[in-house]
N, CA, C and O atoms as CSV, one atom per row, in Angstrom:
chain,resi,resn,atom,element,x,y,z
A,1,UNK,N,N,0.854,-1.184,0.000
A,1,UNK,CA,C,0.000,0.000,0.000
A,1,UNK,C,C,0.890,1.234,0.000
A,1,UNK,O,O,1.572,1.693,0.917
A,2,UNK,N,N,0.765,1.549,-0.922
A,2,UNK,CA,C,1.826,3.514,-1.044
A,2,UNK,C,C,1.095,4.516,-0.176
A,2,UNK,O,O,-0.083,4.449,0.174
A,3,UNK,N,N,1.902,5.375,0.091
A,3,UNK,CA,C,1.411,6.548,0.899
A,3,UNK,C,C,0.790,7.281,-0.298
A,3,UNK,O,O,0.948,6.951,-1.473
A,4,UNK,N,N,-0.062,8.496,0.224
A,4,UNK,CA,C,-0.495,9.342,-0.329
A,4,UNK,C,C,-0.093,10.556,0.120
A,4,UNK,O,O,0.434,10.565,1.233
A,5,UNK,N,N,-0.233,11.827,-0.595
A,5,UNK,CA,C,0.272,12.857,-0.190
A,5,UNK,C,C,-0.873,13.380,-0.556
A,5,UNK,O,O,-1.640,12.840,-1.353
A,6,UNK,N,N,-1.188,15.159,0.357
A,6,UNK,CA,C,-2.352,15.544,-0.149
A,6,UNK,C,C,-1.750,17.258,0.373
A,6,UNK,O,O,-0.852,17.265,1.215
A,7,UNK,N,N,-2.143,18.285,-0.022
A,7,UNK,CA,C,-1.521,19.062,-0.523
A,7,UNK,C,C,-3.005,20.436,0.771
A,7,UNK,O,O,-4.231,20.497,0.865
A,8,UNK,N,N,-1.623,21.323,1.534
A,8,UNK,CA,C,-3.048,22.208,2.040
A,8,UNK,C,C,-2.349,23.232,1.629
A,8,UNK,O,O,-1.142,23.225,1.390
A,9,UNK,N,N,-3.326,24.426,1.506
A,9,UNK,CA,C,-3.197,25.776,1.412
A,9,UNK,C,C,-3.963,26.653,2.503
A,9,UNK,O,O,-5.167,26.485,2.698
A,10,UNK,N,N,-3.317,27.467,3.110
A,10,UNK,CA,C,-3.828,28.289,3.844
A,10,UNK,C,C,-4.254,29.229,3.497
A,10,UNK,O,O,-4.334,28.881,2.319
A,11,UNK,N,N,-4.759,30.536,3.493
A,11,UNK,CA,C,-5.147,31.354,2.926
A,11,UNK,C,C,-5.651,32.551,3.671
A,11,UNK,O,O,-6.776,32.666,4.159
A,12,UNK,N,N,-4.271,33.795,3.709
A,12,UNK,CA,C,-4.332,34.370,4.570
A,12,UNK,C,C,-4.440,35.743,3.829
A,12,UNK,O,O,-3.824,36.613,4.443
A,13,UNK,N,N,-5.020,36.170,2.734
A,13,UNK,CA,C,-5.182,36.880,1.858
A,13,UNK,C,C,-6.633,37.697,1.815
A,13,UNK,O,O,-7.538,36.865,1.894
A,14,UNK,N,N,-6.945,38.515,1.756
A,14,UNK,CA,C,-8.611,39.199,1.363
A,14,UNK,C,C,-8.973,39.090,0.116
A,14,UNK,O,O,-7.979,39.242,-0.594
A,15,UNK,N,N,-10.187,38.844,-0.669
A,15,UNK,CA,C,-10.223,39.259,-1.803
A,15,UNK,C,C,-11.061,37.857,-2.147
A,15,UNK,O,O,-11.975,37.286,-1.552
A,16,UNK,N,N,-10.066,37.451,-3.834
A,16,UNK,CA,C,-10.972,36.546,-4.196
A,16,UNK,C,C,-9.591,35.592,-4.279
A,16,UNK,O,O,-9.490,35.048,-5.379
A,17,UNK,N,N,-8.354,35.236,-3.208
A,17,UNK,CA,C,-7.368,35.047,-2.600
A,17,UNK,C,C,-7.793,33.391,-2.697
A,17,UNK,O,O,-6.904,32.623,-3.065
A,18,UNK,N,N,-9.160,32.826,-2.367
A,18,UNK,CA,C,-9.052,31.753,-1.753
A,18,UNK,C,C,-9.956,31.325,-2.832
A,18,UNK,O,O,-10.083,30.101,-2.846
A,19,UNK,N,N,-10.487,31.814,-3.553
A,19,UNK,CA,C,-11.717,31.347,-4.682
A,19,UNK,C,C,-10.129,30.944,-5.834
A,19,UNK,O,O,-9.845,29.756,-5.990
A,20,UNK,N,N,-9.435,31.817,-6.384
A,20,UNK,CA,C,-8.306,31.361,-6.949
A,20,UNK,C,C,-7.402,30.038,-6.833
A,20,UNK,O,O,-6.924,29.348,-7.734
A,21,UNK,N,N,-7.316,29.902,-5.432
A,21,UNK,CA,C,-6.699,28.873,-4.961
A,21,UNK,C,C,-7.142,27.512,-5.018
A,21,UNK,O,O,-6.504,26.469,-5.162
A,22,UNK,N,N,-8.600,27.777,-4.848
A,22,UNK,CA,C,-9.572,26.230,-4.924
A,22,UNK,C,C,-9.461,26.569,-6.515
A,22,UNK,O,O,-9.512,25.473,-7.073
A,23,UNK,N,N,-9.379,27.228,-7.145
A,23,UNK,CA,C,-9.451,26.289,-9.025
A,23,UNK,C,C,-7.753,25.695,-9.136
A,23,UNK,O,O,-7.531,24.929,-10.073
A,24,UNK,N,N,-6.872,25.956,-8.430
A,24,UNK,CA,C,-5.405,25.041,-8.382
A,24,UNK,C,C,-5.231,24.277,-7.703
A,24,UNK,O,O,-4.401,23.416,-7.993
A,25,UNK,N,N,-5.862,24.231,-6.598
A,25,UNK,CA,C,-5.622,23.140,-6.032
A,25,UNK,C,C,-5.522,21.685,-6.582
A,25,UNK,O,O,-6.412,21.533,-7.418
A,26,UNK,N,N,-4.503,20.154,-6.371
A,26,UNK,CA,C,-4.977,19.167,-6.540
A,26,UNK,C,C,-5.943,18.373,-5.783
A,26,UNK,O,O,-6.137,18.424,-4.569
A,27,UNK,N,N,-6.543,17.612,-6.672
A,27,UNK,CA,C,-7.661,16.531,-5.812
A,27,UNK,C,C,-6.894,16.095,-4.273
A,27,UNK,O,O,-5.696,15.948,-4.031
A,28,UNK,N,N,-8.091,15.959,-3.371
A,28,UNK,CA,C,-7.107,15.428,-2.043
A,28,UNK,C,C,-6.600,16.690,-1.228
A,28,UNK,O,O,-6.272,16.389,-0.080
A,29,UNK,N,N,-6.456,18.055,-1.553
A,29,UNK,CA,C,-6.038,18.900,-0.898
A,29,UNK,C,C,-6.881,19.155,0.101
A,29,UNK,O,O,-7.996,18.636,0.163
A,30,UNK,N,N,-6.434,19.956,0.945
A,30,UNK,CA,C,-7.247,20.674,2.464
A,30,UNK,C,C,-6.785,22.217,1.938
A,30,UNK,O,O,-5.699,22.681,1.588
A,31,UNK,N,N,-7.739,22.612,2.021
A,31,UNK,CA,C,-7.442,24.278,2.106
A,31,UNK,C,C,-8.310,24.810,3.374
A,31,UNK,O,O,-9.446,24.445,3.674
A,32,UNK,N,N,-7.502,25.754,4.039
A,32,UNK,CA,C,-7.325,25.969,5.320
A,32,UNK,C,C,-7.634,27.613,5.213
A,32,UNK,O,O,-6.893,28.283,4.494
A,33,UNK,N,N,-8.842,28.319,6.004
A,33,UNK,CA,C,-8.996,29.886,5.823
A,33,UNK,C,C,-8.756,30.265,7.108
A,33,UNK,O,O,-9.031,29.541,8.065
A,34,UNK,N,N,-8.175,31.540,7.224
A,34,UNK,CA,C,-7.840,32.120,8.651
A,34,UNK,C,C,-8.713,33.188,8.324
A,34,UNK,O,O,-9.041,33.851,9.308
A,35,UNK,N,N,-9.086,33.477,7.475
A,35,UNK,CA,C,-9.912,35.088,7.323
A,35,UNK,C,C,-11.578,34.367,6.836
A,35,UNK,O,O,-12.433,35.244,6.959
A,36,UNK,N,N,-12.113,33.164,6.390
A,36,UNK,CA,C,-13.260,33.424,6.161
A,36,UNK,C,C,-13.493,32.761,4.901
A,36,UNK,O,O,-12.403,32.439,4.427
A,37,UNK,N,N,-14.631,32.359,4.022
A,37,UNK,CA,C,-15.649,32.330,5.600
A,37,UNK,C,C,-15.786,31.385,6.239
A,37,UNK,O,O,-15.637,30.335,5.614
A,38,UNK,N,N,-16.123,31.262,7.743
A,38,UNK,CA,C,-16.204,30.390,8.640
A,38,UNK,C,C,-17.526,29.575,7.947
A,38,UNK,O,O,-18.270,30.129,7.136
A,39,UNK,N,N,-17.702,28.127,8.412
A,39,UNK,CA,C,-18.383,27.373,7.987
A,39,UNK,C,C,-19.208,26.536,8.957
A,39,UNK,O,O,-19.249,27.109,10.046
A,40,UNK,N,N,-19.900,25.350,8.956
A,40,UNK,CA,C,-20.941,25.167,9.624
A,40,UNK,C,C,-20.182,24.275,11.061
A,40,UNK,O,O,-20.449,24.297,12.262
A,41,UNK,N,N,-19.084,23.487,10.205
A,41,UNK,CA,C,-18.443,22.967,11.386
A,41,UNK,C,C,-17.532,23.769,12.175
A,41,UNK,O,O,-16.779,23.185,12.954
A,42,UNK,N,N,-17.501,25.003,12.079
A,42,UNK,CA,C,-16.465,25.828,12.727
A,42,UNK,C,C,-17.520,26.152,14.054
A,42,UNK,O,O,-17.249,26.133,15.255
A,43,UNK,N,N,-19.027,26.504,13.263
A,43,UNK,CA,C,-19.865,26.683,14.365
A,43,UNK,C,C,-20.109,25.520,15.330
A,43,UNK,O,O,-20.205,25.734,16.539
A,44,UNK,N,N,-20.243,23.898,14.646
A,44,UNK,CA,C,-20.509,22.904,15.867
A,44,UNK,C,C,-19.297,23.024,16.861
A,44,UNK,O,O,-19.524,23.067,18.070
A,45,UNK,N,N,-18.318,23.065,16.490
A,45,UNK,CA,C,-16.859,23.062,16.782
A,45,UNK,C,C,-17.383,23.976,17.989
A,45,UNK,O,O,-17.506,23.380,19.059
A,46,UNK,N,N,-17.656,25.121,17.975
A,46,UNK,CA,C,-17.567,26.126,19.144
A,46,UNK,C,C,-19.317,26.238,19.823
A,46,UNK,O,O,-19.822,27.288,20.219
A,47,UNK,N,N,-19.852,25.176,19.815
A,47,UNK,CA,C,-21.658,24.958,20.925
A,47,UNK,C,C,-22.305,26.142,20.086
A,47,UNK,O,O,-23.116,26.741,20.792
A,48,UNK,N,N,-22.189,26.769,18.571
A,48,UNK,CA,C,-22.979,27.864,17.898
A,48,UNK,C,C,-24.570,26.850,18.360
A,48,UNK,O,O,-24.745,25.644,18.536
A,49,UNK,N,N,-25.469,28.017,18.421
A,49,UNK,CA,C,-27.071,27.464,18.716
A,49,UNK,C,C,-26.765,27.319,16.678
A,49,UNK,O,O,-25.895,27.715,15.902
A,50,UNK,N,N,-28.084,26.508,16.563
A,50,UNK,CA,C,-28.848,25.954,15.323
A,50,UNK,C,C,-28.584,27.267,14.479
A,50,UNK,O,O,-27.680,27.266,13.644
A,51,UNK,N,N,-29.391,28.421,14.698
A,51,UNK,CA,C,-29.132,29.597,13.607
A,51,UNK,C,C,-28.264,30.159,13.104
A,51,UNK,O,O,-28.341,30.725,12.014
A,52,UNK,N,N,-26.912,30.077,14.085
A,52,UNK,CA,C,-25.759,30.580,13.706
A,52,UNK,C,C,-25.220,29.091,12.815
A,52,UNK,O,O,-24.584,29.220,11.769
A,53,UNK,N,N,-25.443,28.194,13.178
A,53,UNK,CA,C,-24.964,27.315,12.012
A,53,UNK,C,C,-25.393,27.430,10.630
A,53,UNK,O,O,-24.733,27.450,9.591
A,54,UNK,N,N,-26.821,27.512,10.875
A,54,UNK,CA,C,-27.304,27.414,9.478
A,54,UNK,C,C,-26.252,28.684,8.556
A,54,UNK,O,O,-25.484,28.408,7.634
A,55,UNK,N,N,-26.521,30.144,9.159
A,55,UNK,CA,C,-26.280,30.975,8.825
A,55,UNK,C,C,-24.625,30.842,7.948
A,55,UNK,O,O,-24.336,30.978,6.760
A,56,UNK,N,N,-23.475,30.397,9.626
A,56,UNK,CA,C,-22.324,29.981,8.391
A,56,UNK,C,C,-22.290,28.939,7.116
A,56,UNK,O,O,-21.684,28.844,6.048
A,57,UNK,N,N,-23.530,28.044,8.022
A,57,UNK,CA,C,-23.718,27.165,6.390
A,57,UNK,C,C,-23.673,27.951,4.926
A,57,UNK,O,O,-23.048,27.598,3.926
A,58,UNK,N,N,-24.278,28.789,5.046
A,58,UNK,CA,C,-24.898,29.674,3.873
A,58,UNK,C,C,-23.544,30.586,3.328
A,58,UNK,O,O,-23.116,30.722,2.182
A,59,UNK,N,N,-23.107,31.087,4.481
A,59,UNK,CA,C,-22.329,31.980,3.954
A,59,UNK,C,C,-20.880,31.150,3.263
A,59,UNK,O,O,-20.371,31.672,2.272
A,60,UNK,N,N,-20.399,30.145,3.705
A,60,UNK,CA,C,-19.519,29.337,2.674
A,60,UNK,C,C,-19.764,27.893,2.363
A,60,UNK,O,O,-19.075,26.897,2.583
A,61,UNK,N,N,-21.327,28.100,1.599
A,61,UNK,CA,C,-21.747,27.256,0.726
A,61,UNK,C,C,-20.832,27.334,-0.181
A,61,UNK,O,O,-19.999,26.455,-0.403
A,62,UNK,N,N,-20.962,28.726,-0.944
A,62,UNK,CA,C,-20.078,28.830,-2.255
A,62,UNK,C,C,-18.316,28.349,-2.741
A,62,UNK,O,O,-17.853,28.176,-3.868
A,63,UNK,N,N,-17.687,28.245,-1.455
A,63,UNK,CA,C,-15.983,28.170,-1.041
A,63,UNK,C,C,-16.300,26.686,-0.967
A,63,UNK,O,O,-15.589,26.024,-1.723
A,64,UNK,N,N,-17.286,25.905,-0.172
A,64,UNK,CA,C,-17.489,24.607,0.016
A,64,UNK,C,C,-17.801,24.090,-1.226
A,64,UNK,O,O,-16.966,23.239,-1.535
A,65,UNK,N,N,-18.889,24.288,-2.302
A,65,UNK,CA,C,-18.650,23.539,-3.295
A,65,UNK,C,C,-17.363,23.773,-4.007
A,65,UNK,O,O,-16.548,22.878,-4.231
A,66,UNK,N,N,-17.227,24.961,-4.335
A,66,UNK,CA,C,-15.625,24.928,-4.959
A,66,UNK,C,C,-14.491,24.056,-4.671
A,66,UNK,O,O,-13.869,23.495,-5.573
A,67,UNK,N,N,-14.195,23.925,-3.361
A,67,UNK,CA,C,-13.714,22.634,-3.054
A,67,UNK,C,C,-14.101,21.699,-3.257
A,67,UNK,O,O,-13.162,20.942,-3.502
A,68,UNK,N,N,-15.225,21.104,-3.329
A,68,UNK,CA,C,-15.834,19.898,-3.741
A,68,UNK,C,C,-15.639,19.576,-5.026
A,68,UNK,O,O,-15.427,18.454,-5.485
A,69,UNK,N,N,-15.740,20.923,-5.771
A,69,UNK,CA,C,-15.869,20.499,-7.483
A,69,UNK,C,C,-14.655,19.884,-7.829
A,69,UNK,O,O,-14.677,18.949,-8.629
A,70,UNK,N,N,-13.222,20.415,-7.166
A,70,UNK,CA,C,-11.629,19.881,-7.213
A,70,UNK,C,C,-11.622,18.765,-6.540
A,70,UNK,O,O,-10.570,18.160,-6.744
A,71,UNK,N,N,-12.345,18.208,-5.811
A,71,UNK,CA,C,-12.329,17.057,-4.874
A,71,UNK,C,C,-10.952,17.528,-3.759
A,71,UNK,O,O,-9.864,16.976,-3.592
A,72,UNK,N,N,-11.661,19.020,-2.992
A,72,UNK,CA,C,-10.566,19.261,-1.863
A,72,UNK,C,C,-11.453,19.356,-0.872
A,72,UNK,O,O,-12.644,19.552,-1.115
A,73,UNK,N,N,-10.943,19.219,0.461
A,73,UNK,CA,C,-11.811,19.706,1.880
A,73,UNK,C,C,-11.924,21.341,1.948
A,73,UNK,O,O,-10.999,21.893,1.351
A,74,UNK,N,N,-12.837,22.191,2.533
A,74,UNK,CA,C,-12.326,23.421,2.996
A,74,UNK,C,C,-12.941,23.463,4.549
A,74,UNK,O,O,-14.081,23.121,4.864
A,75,UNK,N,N,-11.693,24.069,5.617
A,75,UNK,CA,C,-12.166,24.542,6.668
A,75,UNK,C,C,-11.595,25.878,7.212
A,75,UNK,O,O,-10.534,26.382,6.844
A,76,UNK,N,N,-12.550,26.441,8.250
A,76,UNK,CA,C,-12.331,27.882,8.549
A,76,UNK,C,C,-11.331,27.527,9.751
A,76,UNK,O,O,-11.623,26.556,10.448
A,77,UNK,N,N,-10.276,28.190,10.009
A,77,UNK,CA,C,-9.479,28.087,11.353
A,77,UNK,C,C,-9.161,29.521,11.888
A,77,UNK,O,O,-8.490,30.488,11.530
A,78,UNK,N,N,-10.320,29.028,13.359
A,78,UNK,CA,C,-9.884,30.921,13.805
A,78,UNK,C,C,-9.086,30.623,14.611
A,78,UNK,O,O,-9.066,29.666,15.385
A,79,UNK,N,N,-7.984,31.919,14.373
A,79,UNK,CA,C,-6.574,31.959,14.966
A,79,UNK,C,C,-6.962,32.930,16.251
A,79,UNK,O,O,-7.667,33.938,16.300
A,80,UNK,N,N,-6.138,32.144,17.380
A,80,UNK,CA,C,-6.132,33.073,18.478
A,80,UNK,C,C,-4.694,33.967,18.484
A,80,UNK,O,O,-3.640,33.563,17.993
A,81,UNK,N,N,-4.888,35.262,19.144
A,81,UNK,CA,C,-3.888,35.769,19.151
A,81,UNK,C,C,-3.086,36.080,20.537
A,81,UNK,O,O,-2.892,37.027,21.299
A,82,UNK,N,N,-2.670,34.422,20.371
A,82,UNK,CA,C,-1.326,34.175,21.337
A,82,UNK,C,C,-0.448,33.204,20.578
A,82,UNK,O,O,-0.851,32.300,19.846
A,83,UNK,N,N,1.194,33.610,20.937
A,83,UNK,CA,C,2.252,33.367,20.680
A,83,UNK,C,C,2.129,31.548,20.737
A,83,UNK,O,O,2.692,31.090,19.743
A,84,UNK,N,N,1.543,30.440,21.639
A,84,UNK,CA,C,1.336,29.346,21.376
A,84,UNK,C,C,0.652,28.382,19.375
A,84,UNK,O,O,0.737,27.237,18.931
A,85,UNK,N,N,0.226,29.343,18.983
A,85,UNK,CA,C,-0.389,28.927,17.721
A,85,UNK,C,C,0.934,28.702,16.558
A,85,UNK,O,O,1.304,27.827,15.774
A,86,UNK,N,N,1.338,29.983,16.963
A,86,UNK,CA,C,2.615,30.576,16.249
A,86,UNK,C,C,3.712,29.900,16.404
A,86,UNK,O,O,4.598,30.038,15.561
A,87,UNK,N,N,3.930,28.862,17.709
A,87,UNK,CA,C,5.158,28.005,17.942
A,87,UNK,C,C,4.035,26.806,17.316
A,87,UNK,O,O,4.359,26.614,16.144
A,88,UNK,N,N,3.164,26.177,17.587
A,88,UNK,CA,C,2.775,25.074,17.109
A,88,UNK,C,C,2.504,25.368,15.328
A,88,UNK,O,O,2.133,24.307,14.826
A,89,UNK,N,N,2.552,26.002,14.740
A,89,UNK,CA,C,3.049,26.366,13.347
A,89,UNK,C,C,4.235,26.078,13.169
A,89,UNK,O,O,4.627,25.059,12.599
A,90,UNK,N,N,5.350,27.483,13.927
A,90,UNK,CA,C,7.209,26.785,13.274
A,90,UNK,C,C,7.422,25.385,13.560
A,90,UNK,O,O,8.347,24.878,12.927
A,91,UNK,N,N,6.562,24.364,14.647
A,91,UNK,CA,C,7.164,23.364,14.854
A,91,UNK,C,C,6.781,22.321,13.629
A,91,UNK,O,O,7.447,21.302,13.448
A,92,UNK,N,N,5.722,22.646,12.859
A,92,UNK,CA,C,4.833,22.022,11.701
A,92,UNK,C,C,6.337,22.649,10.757
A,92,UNK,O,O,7.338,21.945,10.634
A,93,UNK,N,N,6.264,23.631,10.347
A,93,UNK,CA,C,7.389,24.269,9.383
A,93,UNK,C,C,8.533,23.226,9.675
A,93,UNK,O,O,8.836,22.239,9.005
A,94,UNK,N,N,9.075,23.678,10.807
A,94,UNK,CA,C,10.014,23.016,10.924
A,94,UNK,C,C,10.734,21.295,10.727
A,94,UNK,O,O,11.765,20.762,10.316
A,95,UNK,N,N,9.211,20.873,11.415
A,95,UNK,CA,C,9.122,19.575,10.840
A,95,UNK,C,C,8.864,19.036,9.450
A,95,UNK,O,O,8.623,17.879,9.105
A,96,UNK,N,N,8.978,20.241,8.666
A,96,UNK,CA,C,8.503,19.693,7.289
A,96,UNK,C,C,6.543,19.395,6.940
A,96,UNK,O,O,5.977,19.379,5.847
A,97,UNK,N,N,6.068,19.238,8.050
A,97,UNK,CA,C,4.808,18.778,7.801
A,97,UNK,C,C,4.157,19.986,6.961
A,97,UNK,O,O,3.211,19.669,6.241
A,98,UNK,N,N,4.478,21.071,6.969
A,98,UNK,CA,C,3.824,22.322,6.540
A,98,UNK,C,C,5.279,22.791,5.248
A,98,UNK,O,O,6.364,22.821,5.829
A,99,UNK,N,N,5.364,23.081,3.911
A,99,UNK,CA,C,5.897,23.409,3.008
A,99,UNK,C,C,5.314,24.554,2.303
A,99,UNK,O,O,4.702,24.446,1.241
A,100,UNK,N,N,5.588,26.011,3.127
A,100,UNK,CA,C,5.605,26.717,1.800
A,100,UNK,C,C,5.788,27.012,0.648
A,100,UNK,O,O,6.960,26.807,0.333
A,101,UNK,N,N,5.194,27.396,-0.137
A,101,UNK,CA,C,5.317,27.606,-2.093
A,101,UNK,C,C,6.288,29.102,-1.480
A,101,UNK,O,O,5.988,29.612,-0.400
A,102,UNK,N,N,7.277,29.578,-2.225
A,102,UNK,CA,C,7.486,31.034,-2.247
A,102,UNK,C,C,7.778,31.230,-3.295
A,102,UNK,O,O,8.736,30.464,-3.398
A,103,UNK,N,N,7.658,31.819,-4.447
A,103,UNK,CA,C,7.692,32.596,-5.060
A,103,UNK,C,C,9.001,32.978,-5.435
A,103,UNK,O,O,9.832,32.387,-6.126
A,104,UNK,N,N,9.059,34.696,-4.527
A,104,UNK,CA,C,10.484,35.320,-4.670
A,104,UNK,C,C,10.687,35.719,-3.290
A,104,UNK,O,O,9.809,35.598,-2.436
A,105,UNK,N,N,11.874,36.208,-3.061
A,105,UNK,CA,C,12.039,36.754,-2.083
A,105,UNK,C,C,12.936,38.394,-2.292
A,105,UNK,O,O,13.859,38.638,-3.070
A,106,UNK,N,N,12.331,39.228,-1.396
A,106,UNK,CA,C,12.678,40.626,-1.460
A,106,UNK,C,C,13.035,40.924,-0.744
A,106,UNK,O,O,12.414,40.641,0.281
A,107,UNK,N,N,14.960,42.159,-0.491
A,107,UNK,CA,C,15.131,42.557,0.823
A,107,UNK,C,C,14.346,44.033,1.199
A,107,UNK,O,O,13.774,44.713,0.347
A,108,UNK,N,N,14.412,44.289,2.254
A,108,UNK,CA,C,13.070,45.409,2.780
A,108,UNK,C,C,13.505,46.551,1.732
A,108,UNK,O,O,12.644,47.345,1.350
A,109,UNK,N,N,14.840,46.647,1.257
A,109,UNK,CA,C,14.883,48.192,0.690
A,109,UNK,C,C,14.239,47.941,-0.589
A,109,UNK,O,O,13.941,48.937,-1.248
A,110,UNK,N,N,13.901,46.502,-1.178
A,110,UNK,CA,C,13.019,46.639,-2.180
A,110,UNK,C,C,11.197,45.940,-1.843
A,110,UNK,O,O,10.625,44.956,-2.312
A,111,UNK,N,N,10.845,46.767,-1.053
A,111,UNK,CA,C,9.826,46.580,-0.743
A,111,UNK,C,C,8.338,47.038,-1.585
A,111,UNK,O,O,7.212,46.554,-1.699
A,112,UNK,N,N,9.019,48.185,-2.056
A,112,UNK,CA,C,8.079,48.500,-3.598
A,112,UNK,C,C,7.956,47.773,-4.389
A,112,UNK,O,O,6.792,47.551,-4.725
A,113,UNK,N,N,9.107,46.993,-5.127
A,113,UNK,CA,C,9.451,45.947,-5.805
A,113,UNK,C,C,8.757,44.503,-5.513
A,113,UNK,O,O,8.367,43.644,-6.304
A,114,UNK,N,N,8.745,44.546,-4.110
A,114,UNK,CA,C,7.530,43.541,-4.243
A,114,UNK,C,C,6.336,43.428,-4.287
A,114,UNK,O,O,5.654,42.446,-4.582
A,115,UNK,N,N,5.988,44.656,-3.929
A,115,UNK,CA,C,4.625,45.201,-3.766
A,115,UNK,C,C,4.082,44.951,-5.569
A,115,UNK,O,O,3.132,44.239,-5.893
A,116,UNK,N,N,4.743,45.540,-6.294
A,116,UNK,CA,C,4.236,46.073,-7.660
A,116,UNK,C,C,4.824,44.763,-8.315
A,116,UNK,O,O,4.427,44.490,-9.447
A,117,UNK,N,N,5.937,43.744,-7.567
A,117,UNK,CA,C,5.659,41.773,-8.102
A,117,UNK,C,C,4.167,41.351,-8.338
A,117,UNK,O,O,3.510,40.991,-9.315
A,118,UNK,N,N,3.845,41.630,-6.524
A,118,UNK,CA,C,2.396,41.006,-6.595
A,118,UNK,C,C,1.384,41.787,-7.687
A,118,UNK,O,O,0.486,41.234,-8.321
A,119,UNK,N,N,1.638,42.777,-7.732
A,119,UNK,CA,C,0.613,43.513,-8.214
A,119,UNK,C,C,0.323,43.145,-9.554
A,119,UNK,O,O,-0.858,43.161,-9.901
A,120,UNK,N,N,1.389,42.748,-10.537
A,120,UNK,CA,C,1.336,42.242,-11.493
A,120,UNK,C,C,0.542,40.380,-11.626
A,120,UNK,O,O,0.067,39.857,-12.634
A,121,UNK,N,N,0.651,39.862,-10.389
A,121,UNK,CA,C,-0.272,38.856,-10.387
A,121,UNK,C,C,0.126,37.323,-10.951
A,121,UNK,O,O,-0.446,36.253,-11.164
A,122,UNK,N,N,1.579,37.946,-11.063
A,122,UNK,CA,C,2.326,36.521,-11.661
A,122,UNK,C,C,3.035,35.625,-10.289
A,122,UNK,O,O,3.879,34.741,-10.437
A,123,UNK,N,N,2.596,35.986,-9.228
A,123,UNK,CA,C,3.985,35.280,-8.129
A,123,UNK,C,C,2.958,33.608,-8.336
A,123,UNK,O,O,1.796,33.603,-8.744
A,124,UNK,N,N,3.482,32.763,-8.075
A,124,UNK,CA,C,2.773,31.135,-8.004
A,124,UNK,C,C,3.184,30.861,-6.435
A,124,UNK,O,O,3.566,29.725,-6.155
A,125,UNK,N,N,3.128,31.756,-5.508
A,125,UNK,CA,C,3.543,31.343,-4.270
A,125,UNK,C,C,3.594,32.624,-3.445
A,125,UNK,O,O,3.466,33.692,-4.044
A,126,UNK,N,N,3.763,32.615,-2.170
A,126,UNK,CA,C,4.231,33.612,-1.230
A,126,UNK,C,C,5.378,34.888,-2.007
A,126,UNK,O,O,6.173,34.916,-2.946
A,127,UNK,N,N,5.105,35.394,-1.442
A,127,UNK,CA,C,6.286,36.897,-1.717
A,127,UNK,C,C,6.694,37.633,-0.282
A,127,UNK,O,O,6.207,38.578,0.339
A,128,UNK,N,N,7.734,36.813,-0.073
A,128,UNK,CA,C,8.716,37.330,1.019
A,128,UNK,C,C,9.164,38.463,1.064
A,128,UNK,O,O,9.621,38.664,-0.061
A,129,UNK,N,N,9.422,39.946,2.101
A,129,UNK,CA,C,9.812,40.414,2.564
A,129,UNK,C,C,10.919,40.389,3.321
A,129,UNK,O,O,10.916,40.429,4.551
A,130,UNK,N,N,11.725,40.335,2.735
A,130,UNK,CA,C,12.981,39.931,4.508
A,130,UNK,C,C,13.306,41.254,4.813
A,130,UNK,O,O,13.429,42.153,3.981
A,131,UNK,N,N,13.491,41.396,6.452
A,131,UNK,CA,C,13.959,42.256,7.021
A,131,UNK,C,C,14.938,42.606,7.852
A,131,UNK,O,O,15.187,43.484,8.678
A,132,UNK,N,N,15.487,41.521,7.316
A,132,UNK,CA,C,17.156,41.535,7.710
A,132,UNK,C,C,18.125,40.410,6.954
A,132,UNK,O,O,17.443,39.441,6.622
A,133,UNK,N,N,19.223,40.302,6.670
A,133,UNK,CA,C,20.067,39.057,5.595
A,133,UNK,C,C,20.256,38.290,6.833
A,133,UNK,O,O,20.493,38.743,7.953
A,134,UNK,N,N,20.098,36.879,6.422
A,134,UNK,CA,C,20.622,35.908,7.532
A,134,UNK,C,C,22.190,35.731,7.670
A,134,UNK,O,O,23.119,35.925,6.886
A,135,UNK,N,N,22.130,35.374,8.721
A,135,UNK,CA,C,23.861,35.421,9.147
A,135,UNK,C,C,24.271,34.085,8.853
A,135,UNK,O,O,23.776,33.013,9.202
A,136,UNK,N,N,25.750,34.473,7.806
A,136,UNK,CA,C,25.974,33.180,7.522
A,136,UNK,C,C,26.468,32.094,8.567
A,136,UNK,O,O,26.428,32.281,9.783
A,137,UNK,N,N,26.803,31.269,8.137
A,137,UNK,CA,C,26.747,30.072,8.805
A,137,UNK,C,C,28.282,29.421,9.206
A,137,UNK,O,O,28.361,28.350,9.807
């Protein structure tokens, strides 16, 4: 029996950031929203009464079939804002379990330069900022 691999995207973008992403995705992927929209199991997940479920039902019906049509999962993940999320992330990074796409990478004095990268709409991945050169080794 071979392993399978299955492919997530997070999607930490406004816009139509995550509607883009579900037409690339491969079959088998998880795509993962930190901004929205929350969905029906985000509400069982947290004791929502009946109306507030229905309600997120509705509101990412549309993100939910899109995933479906690619044969991907989609779920909403609300991020708390404490420093614990953020270490149980680098330790995913770190471990490899989590693989960013990047793109390019930019140092801060060309920060326009990346700005007006994205803007053009060609990056296939993240667009890094660095704000400082790493120290060699």
């Amino acid at each position: 029996m071979g392993t399978t691999t299955s492919t997530a995207n997070v999607d930490l973008v406004r816009g139509d950031g995550l509607e883009k992403a579900l037409r690339i995705v491969k079959p088998g992927s998880h795509v993962v929203s930190l901004i929205g929209p929350p969905d029906a199991a985000f509400a069982r997940a947290r004791g929502m009464n009946l109306v507030l479920k229905l309600v997120l039902g509705l509101l990412s019906r549309k993100i939910i079939g899109l995933a479906k049509r690619r044969g991907a999962d989609y779920a909403f993940h609300f991020g708390r804002p404490d420093g614990s999320q953020l270490a149980q992330i680098a330790g995913l990074l770190d471990a490899g379990t989590i693989r960013p796409v990047i793109d390019r990478v930019f140092p801060f004095a060309e920060a326009r330069q990346a700005l007006a990268w994205l803007a053009q709409g060609r990056a296939r991945g993240k667009v890094v900022v660095q704000l400082r050169q790493p120290h060699a080794q």
